[in-house]
mmCIF file as Biopython writes it, N, C-alpha, C and O atoms, coordinates in Angstrom:
data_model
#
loop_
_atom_site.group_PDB
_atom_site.id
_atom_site.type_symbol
_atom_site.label_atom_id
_atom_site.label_alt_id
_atom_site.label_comp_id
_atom_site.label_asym_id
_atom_site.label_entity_id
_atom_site.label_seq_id
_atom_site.pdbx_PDB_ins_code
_atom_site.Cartn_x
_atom_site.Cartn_y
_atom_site.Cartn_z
_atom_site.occupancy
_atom_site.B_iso_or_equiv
_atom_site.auth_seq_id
_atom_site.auth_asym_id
_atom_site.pdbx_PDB_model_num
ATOM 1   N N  . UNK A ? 1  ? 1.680   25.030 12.846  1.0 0.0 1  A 1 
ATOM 2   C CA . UNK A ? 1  ? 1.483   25.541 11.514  1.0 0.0 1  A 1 
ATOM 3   C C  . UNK A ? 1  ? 1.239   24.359 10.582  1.0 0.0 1  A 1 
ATOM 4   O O  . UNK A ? 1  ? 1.951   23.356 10.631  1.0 0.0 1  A 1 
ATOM 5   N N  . UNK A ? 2  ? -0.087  24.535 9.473   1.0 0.0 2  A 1 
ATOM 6   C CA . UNK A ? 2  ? -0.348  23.336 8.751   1.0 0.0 2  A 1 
ATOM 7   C C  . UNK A ? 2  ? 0.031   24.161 7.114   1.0 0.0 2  A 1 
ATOM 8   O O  . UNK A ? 2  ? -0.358  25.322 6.986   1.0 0.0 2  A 1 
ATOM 9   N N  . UNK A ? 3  ? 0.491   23.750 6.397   1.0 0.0 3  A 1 
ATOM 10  C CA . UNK A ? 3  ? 0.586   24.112 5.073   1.0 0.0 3  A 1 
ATOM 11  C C  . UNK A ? 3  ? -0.076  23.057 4.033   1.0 0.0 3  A 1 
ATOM 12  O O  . UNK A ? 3  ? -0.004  21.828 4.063   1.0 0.0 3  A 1 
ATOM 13  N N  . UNK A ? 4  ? -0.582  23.697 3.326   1.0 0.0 4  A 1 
ATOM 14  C CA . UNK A ? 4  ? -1.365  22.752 1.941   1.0 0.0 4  A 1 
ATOM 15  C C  . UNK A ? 4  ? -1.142  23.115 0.849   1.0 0.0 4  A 1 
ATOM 16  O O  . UNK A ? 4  ? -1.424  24.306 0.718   1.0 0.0 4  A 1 
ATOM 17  N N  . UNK A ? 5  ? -0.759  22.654 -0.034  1.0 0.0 5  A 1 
ATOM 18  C CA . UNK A ? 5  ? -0.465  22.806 -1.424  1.0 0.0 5  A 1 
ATOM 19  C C  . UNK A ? 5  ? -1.520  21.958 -2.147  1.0 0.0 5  A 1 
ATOM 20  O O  . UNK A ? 5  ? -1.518  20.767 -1.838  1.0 0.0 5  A 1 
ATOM 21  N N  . UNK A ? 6  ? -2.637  22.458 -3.270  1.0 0.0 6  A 1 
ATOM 22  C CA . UNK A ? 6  ? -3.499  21.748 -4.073  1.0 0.0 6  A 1 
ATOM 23  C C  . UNK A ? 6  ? -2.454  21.289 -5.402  1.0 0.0 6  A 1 
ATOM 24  O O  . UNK A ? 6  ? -1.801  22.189 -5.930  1.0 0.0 6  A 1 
ATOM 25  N N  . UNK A ? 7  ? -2.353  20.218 -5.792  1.0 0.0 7  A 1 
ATOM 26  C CA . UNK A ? 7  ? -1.520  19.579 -6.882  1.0 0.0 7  A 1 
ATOM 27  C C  . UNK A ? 7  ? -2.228  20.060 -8.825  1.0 0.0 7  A 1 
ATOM 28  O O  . UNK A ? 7  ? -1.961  20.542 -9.926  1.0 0.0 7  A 1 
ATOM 29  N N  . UNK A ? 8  ? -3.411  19.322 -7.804  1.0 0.0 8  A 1 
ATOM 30  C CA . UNK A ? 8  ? -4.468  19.751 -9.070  1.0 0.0 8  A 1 
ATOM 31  C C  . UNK A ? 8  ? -5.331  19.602 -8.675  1.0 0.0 8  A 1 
ATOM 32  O O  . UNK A ? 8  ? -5.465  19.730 -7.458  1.0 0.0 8  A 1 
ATOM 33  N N  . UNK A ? 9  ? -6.636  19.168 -9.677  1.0 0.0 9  A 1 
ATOM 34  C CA . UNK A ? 9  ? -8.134  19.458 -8.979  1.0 0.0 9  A 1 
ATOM 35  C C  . UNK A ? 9  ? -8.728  20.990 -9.597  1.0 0.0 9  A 1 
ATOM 36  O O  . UNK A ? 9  ? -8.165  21.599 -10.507 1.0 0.0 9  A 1 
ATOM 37  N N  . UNK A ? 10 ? -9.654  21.337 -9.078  1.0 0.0 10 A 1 
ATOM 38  C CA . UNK A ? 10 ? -10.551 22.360 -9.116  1.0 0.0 10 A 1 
ATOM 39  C C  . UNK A ? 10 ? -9.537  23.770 -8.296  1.0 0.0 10 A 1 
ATOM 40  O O  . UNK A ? 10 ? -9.616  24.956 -8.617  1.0 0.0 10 A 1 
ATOM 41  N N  . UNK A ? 11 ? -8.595  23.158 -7.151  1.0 0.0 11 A 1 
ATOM 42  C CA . UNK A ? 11 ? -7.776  24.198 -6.475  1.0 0.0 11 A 1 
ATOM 43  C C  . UNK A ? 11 ? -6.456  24.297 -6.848  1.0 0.0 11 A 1 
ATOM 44  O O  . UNK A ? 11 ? -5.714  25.151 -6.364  1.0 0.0 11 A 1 
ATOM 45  N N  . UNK A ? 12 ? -6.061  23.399 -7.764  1.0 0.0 12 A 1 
ATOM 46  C CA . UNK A ? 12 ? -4.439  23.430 -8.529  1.0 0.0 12 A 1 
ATOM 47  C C  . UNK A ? 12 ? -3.919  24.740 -8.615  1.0 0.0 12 A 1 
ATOM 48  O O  . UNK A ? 12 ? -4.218  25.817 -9.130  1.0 0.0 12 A 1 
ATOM 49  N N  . UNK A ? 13 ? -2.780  24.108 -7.723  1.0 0.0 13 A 1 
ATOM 50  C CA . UNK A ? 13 ? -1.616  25.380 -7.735  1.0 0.0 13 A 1 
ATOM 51  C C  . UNK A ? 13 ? -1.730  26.415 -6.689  1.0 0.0 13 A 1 
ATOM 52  O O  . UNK A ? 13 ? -1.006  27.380 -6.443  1.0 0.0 13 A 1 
ATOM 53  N N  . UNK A ? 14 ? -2.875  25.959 -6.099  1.0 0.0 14 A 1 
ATOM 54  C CA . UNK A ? 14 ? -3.651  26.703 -4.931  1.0 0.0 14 A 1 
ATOM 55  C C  . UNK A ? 14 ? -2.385  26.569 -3.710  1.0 0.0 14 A 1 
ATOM 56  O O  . UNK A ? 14 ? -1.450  25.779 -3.843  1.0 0.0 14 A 1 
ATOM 57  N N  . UNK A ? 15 ? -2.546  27.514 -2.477  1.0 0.0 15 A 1 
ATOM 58  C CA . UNK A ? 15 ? -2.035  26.858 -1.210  1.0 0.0 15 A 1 
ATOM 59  C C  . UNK A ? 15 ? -2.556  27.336 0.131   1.0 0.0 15 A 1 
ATOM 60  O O  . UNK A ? 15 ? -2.652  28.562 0.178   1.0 0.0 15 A 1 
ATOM 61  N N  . UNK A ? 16 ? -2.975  26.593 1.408   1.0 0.0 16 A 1 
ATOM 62  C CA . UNK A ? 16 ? -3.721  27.539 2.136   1.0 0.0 16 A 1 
ATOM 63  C C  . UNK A ? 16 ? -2.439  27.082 3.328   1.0 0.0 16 A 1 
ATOM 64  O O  . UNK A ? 16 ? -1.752  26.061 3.307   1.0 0.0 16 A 1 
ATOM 65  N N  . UNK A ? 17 ? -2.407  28.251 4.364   1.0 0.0 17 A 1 
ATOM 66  C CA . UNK A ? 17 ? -1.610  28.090 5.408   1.0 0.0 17 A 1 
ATOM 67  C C  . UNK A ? 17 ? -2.654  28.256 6.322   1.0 0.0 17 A 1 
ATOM 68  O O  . UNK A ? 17 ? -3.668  28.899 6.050   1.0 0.0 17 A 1 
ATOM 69  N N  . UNK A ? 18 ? -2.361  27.448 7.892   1.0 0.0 18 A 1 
ATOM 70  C CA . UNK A ? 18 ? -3.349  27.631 8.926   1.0 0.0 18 A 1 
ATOM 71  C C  . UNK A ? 18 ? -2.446  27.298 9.985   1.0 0.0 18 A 1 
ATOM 72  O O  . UNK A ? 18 ? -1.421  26.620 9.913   1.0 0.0 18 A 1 
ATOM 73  N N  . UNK A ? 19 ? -3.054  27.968 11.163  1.0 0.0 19 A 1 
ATOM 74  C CA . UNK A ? 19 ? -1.983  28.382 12.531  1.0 0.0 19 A 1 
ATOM 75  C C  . UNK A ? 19 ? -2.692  27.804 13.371  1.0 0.0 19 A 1 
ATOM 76  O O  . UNK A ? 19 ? -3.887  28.000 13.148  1.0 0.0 19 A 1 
ATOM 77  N N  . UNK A ? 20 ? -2.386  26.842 14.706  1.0 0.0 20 A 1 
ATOM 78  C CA . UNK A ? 20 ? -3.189  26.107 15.116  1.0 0.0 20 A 1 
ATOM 79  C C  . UNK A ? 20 ? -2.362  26.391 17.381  1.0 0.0 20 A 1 
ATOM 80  O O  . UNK A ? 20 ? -1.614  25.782 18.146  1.0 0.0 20 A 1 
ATOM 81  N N  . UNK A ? 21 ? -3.282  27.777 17.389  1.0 0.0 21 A 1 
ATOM 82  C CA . UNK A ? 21 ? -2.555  27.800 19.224  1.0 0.0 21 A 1 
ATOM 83  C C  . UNK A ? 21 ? -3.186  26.718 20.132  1.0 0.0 21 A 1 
ATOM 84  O O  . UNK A ? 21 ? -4.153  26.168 19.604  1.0 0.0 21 A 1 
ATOM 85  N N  . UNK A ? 22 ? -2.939  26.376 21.103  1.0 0.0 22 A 1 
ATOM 86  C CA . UNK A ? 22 ? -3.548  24.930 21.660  1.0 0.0 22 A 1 
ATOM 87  C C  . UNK A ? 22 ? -2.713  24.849 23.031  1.0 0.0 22 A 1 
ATOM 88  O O  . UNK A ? 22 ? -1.954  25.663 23.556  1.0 0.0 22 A 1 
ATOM 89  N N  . UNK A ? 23 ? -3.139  23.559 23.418  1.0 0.0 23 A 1 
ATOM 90  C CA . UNK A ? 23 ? -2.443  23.311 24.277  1.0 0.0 23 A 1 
ATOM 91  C C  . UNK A ? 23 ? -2.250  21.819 24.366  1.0 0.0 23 A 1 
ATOM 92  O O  . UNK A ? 23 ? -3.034  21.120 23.725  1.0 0.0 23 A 1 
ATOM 93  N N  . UNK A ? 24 ? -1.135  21.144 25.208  1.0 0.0 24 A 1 
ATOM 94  C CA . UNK A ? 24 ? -0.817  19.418 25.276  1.0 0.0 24 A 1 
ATOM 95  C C  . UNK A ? 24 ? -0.731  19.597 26.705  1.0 0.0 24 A 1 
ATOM 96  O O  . UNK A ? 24 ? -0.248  20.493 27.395  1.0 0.0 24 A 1 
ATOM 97  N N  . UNK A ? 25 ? -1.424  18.332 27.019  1.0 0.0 25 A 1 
ATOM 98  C CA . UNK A ? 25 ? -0.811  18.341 28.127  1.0 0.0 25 A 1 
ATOM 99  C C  . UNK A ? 25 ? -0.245  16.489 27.934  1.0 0.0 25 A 1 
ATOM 100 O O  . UNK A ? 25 ? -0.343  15.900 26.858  1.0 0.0 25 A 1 
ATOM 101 N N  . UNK A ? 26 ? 0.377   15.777 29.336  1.0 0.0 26 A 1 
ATOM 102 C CA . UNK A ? 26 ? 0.534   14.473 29.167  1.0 0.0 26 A 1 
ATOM 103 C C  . UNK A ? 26 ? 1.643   14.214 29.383  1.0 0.0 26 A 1 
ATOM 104 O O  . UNK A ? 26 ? 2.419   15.116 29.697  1.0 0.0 26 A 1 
ATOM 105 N N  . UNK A ? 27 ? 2.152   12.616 29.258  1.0 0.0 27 A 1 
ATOM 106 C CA . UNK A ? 27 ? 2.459   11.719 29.636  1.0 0.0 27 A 1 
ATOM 107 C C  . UNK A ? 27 ? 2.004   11.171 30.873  1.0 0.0 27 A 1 
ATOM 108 O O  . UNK A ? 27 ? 2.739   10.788 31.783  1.0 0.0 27 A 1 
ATOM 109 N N  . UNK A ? 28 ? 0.786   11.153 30.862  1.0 0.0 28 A 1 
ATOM 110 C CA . UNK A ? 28 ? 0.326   10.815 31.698  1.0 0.0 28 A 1 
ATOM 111 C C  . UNK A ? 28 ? 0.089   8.699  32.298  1.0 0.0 28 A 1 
ATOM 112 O O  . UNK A ? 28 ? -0.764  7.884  31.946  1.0 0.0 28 A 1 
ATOM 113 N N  . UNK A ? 29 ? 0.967   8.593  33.008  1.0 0.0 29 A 1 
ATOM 114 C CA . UNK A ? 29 ? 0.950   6.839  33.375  1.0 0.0 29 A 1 
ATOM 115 C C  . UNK A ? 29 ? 0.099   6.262  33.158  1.0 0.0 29 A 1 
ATOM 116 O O  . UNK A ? 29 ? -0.571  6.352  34.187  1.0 0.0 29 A 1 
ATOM 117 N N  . UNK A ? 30 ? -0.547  5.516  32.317  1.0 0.0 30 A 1 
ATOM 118 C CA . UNK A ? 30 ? -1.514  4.320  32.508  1.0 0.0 30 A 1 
ATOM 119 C C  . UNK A ? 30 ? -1.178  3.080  33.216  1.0 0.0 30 A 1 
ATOM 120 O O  . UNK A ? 30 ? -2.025  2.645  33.996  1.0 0.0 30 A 1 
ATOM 121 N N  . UNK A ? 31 ? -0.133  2.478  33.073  1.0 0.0 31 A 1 
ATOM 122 C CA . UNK A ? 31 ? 0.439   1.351  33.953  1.0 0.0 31 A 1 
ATOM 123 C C  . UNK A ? 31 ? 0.904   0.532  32.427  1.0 0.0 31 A 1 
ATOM 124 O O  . UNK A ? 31 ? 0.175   0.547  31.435  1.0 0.0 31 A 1 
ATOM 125 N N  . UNK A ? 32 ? 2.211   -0.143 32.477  1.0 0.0 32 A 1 
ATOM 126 C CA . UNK A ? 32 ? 2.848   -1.537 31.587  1.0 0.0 32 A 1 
ATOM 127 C C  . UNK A ? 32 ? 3.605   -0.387 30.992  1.0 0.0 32 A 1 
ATOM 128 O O  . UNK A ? 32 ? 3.845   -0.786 29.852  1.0 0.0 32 A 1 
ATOM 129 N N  . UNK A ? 33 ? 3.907   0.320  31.064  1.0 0.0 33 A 1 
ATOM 130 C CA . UNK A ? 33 ? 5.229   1.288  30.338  1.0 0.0 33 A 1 
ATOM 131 C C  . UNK A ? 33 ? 3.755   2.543  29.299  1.0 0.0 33 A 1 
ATOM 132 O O  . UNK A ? 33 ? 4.206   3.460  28.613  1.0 0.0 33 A 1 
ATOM 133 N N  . UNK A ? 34 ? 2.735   2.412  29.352  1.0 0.0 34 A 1 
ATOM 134 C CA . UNK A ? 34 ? 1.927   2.941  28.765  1.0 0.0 34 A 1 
ATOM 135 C C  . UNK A ? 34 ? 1.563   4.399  29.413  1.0 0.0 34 A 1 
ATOM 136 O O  . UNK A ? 34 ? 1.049   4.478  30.528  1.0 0.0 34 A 1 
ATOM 137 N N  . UNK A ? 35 ? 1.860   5.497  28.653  1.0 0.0 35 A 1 
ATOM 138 C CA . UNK A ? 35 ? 1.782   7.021  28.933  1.0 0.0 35 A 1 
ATOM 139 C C  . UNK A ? 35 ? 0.600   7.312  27.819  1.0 0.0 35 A 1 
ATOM 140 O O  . UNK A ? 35 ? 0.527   6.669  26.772  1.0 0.0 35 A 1 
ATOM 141 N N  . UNK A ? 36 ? -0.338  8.393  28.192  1.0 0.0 36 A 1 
ATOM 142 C CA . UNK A ? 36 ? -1.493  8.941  27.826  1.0 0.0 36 A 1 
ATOM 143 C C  . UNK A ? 36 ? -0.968  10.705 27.373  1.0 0.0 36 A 1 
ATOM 144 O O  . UNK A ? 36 ? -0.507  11.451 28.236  1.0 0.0 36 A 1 
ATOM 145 N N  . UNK A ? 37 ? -1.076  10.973 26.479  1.0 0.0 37 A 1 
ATOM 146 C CA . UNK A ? 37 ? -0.551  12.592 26.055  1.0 0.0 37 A 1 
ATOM 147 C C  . UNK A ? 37 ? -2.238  13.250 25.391  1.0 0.0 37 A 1 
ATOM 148 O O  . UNK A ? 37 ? -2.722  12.777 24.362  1.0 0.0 37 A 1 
ATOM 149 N N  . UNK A ? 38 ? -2.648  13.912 25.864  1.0 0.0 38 A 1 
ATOM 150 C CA . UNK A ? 38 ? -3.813  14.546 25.130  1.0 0.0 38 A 1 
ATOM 151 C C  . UNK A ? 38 ? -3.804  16.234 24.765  1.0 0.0 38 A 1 
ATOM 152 O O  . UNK A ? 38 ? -3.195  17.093 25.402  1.0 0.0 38 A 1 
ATOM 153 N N  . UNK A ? 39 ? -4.487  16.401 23.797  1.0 0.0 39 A 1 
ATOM 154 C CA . UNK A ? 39 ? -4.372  18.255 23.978  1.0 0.0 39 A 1 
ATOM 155 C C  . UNK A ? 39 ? -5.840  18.620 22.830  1.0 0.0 39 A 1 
ATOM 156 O O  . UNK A ? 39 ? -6.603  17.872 22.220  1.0 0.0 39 A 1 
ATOM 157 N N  . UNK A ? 40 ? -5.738  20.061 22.931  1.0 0.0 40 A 1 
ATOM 158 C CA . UNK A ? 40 ? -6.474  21.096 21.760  1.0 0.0 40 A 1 
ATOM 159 C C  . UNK A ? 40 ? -6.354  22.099 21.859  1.0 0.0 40 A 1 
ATOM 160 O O  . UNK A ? 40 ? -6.027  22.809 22.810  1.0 0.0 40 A 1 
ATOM 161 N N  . UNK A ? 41 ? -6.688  22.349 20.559  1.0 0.0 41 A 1 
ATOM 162 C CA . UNK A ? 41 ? -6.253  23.812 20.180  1.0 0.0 41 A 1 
ATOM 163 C C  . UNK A ? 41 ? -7.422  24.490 19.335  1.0 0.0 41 A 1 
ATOM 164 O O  . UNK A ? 41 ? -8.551  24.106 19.642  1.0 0.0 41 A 1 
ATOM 165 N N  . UNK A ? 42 ? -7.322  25.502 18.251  1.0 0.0 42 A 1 
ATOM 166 C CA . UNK A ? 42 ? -8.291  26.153 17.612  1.0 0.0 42 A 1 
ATOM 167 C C  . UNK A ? 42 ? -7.281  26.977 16.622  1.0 0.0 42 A 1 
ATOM 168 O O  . UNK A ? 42 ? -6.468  27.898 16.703  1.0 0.0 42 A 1 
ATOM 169 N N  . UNK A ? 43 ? -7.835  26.066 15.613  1.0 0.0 43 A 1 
ATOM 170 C CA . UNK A ? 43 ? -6.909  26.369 13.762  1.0 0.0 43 A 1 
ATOM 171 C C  . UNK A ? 43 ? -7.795  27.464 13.044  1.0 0.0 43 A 1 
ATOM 172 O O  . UNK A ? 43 ? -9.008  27.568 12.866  1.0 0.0 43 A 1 
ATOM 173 N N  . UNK A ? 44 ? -6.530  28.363 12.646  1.0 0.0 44 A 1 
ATOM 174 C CA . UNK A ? 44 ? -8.001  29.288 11.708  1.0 0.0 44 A 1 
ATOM 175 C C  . UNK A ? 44 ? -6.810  29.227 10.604  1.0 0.0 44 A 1 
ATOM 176 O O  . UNK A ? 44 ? -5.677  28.810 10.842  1.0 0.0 44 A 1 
ATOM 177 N N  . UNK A ? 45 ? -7.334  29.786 9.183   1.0 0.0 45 A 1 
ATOM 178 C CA . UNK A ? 45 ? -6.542  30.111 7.831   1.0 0.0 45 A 1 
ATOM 179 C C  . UNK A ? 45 ? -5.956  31.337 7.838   1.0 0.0 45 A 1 
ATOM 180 O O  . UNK A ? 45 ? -6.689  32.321 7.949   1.0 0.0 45 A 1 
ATOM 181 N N  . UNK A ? 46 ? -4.873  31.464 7.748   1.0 0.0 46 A 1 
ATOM 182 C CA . UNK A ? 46 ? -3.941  32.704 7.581   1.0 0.0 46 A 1 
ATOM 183 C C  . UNK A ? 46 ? -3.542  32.794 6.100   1.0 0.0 46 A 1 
ATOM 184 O O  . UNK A ? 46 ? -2.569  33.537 5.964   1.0 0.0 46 A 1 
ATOM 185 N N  . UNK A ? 47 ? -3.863  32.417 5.274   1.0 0.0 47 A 1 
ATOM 186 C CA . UNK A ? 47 ? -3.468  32.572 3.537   1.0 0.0 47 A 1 
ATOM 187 C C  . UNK A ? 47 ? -4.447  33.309 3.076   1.0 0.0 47 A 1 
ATOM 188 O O  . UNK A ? 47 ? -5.656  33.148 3.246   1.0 0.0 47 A 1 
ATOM 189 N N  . UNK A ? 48 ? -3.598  34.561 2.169   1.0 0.0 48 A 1 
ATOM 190 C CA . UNK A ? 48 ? -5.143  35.326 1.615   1.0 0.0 48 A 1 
ATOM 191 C C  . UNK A ? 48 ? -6.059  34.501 0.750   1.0 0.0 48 A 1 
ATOM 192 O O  . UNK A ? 48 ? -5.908  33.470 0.095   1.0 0.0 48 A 1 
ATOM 193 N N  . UNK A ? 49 ? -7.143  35.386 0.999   1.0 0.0 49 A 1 
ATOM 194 C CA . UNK A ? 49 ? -8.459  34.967 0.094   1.0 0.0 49 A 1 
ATOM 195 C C  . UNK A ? 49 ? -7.961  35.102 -1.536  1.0 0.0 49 A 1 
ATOM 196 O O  . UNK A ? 49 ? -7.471  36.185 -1.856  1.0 0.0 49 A 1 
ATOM 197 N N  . UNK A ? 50 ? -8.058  34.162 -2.451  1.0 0.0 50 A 1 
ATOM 198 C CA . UNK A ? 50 ? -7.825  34.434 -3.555  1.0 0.0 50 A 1 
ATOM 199 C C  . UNK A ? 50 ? -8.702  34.946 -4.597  1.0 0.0 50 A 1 
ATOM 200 O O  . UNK A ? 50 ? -8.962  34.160 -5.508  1.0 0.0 50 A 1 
ATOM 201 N N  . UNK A ? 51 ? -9.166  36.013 -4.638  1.0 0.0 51 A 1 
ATOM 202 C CA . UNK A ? 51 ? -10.537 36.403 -5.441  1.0 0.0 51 A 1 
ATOM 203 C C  . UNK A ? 51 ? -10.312 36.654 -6.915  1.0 0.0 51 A 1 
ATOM 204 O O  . UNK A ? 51 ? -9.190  37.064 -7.211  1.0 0.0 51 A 1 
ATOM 205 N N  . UNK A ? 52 ? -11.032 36.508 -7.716  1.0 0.0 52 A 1 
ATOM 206 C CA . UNK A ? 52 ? -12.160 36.025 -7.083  1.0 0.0 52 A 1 
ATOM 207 C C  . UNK A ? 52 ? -12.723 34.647 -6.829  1.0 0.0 52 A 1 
ATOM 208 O O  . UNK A ? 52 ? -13.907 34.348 -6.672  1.0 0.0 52 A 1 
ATOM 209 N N  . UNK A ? 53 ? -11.679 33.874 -6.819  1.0 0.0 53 A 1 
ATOM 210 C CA . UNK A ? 53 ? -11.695 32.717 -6.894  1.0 0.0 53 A 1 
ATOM 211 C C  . UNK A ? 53 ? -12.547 31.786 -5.244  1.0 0.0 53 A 1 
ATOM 212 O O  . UNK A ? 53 ? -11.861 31.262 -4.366  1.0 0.0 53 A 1 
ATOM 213 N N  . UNK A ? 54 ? -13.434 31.805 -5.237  1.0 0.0 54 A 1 
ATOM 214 C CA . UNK A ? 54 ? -13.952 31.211 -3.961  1.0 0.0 54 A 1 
ATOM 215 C C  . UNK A ? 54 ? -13.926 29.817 -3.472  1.0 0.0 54 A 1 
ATOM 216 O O  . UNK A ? 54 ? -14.475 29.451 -2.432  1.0 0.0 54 A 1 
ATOM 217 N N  . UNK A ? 55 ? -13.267 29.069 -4.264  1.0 0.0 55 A 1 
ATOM 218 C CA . UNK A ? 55 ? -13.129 27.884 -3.465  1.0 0.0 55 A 1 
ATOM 219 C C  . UNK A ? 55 ? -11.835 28.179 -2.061  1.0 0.0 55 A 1 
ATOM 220 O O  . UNK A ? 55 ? -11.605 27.211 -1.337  1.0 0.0 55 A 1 
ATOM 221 N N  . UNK A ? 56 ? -11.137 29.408 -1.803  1.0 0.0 56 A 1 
ATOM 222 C CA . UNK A ? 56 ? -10.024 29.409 -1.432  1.0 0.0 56 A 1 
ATOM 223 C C  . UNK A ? 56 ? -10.853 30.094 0.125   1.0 0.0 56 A 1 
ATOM 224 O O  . UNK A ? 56 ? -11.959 30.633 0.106   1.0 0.0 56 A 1 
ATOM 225 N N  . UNK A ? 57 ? -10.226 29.952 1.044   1.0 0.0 57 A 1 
ATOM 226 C CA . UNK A ? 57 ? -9.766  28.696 1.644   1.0 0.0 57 A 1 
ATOM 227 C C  . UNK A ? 57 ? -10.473 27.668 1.920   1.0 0.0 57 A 1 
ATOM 228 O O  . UNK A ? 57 ? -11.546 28.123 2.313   1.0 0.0 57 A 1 
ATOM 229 N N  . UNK A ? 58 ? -10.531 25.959 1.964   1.0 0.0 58 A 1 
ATOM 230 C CA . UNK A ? 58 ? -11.176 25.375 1.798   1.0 0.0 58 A 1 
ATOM 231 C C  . UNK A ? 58 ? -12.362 25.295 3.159   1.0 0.0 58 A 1 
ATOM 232 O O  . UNK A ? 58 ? -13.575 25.111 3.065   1.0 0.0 58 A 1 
ATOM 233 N N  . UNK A ? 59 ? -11.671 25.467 4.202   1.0 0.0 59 A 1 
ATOM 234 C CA . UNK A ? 59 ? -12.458 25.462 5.376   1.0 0.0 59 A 1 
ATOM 235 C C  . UNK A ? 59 ? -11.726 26.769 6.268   1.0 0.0 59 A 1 
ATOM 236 O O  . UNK A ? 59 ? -10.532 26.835 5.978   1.0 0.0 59 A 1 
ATOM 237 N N  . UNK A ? 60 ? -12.130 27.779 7.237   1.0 0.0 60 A 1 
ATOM 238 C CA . UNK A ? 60 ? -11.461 28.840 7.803   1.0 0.0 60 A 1 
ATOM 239 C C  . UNK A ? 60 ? -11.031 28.707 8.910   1.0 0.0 60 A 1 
ATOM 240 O O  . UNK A ? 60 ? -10.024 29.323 9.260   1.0 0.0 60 A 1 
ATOM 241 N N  . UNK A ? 61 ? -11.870 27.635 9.964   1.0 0.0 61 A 1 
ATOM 242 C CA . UNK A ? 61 ? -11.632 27.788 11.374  1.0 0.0 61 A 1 
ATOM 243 C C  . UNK A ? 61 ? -12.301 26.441 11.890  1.0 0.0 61 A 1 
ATOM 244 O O  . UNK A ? 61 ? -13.463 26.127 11.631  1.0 0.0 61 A 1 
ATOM 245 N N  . UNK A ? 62 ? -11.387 25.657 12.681  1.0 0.0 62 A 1 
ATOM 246 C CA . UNK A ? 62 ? -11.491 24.863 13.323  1.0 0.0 62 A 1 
ATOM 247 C C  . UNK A ? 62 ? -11.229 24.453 14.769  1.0 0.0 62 A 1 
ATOM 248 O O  . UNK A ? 62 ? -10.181 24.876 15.256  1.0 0.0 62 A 1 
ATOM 249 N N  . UNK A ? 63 ? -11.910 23.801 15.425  1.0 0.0 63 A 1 
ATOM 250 C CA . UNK A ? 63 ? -11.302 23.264 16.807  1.0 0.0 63 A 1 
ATOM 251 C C  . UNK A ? 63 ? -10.579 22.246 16.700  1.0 0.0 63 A 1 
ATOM 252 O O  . UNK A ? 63 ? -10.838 21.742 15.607  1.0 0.0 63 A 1 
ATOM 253 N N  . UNK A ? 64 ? -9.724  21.594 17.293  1.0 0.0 64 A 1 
ATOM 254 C CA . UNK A ? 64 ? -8.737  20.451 17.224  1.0 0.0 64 A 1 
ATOM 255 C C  . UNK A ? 64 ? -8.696  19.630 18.700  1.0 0.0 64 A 1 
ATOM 256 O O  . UNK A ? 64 ? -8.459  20.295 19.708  1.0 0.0 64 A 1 
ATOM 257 N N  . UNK A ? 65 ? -8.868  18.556 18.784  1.0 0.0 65 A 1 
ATOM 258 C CA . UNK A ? 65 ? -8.493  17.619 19.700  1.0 0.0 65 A 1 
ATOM 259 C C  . UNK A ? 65 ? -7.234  16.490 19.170  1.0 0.0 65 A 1 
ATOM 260 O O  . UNK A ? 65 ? -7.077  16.044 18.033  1.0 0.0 65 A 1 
ATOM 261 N N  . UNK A ? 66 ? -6.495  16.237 20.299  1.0 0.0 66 A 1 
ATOM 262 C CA . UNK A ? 66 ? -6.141  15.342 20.004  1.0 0.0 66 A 1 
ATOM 263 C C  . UNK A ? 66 ? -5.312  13.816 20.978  1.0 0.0 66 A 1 
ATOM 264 O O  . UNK A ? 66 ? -4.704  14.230 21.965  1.0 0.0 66 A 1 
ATOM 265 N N  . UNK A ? 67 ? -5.273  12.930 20.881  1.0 0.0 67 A 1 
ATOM 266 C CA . UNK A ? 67 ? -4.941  11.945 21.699  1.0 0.0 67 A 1 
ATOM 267 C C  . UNK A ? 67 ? -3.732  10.731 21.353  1.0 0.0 67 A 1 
ATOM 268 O O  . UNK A ? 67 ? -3.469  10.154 20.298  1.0 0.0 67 A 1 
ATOM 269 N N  . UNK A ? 68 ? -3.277  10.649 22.396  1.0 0.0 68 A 1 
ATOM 270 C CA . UNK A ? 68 ? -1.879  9.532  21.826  1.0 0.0 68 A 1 
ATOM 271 C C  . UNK A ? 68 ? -1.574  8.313  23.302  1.0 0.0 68 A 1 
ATOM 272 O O  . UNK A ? 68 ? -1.409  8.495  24.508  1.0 0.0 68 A 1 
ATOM 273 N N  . UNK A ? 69 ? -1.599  7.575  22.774  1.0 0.0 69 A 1 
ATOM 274 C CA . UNK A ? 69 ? -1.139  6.690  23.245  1.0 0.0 69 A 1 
ATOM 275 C C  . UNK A ? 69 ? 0.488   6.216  23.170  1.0 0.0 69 A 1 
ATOM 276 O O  . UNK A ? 69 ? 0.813   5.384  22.323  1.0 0.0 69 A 1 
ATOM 277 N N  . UNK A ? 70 ? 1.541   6.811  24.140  1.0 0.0 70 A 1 
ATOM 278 C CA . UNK A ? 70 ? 3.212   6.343  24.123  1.0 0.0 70 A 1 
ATOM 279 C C  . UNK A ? 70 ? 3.196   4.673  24.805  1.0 0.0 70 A 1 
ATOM 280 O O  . UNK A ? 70 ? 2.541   3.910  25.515  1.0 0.0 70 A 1 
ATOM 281 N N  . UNK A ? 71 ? 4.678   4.817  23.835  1.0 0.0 71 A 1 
ATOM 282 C CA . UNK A ? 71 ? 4.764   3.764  24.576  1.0 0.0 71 A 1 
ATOM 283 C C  . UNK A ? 71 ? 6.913   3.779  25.103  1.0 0.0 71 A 1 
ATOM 284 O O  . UNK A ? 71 ? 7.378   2.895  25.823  1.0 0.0 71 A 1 
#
């Protein structure tokens, strides 16, 4: 779950929520104490539309990757 609150700006006072199902996988060994963790998922906006105000939500639906290097 990502939450956003606009401070100010053009979206002040605004807030969009977005839910992000996915998957991780990882720790995967590289060698020297170094583990590899990778995953993705697919984020969409769950906050109502604020009408008629259309800047809201700023973007609706996304894919997500992501990568880490442990140590």
């Amino acid at each position: 779950m990502n939450w956003t609150h606009f401070v100010g700006g053009q979206r002040g006072g605004l807030d969009q929520v977005f839910l992000t199902p996915g998957l991780v996988l990882g720790r995967f060994p590289l060698g020297n104490g170094v583990l590899f963790t990778t995953g993705f998922g697919y984020q969409f906006a769950v906050s109502p539309h604020f009408q008629p105000n259309p800047l809201t939500p700023v973007y609706n639906h996304a894919f997500l990757i992501t990568s880490r290097f442990n140590f």
